[in-house]
N, C-alpha and C positions, 0 to 999 in steps of 0.2 A: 363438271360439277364436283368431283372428286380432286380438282387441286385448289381450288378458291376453300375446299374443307381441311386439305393439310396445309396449306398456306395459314390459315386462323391458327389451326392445333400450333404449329411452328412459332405463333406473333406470339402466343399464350405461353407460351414454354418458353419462350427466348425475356418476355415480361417477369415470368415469374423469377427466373433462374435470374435476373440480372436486380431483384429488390432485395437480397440476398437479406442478412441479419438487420440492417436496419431497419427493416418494416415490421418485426416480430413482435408477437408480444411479448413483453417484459413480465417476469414473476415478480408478484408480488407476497411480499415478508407478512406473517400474522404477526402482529404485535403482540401479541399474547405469548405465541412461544416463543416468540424474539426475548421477552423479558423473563420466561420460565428459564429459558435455555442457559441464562448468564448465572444461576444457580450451579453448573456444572463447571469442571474445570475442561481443559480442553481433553478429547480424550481421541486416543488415534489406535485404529482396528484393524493388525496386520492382516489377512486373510487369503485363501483360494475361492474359488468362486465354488469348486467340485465337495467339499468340507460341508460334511453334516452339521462341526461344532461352530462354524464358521456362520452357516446359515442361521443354527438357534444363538446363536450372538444377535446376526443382524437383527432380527425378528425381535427377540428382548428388548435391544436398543428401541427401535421402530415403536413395538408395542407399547411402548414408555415415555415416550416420546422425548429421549435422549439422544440429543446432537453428536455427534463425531465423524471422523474420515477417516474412510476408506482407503486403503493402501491394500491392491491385488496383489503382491510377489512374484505372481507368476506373468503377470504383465510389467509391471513397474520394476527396472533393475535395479534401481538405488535404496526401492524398498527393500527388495532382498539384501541389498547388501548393507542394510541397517539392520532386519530382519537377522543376519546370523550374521555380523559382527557388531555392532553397535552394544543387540540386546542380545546374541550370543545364543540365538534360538537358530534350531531348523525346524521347528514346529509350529502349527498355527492353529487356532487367533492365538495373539499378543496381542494385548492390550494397553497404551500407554497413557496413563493417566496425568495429568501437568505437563509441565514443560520443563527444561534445564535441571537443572540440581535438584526441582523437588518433584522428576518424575517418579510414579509407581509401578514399578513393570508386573500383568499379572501372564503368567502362561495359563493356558488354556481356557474354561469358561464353567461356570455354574453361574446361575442368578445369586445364590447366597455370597460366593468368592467375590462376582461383582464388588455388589451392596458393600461387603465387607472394605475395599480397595476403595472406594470411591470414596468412602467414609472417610478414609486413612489419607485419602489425596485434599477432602474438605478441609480435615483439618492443619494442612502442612500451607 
């Protein structure tokens, strides 16, 4: 009786493990912040995961429903090494607002300093 039960557990498991990502469901986009979101320039958020000012960044973003990526430092090396040579920081969050020639680099985090930067990025 006990091997026709691990025999099934085995078919189920060896079924499931072999429909790998195809069978998944797919996310689906809100349209709604799909279109809020193009309001924003791109904006890229150095950070640690263990950072208090890091955390009240994400959470602001979040709360706001403002789009950006994440870049860990302590996981991701290339971010570090954009992180303190690129943008010349050893400290985090950095904040990069735009891209190429009309980024806005902001060090550290306040919601007013945001606001302020982001403004400064709209209009460039």
């Amino acid at each position: 009786m006990i091997r026709p039960l691990y025999a099934a557990l085995a078919i189920t498991l060896i079924f499931h493990a072999s429909s790998g990502a195809e069978g998944a469901p797919q996310s689906r986009l809100n349209p709604a912040k799909a279109v809020a979101a193009k309001q924003y320039p791109q904006i890229v958020l150095y950070s640690v995961a263990w950072c208090p000012r890091c955390r009240e960044t994400k959470e602001y973003l979040a709360k706001n429903d403002i789009p950006y990526i994440n870049y860990d430092v302590e996981i991701d090396t290339k971010a570090m090494q954009d992180l303190t040579i690129k943008y010349n920081s050893t400290g985090v969050p950095v904040i990069i607002f735009g891209k190429g020639n009309d980024e806005i680099i902001m060090k550290g985090f306040t919601p007013e300093l945001f606001q302020e930067m982001l403004q400064k990025a709209r209009l460039k």
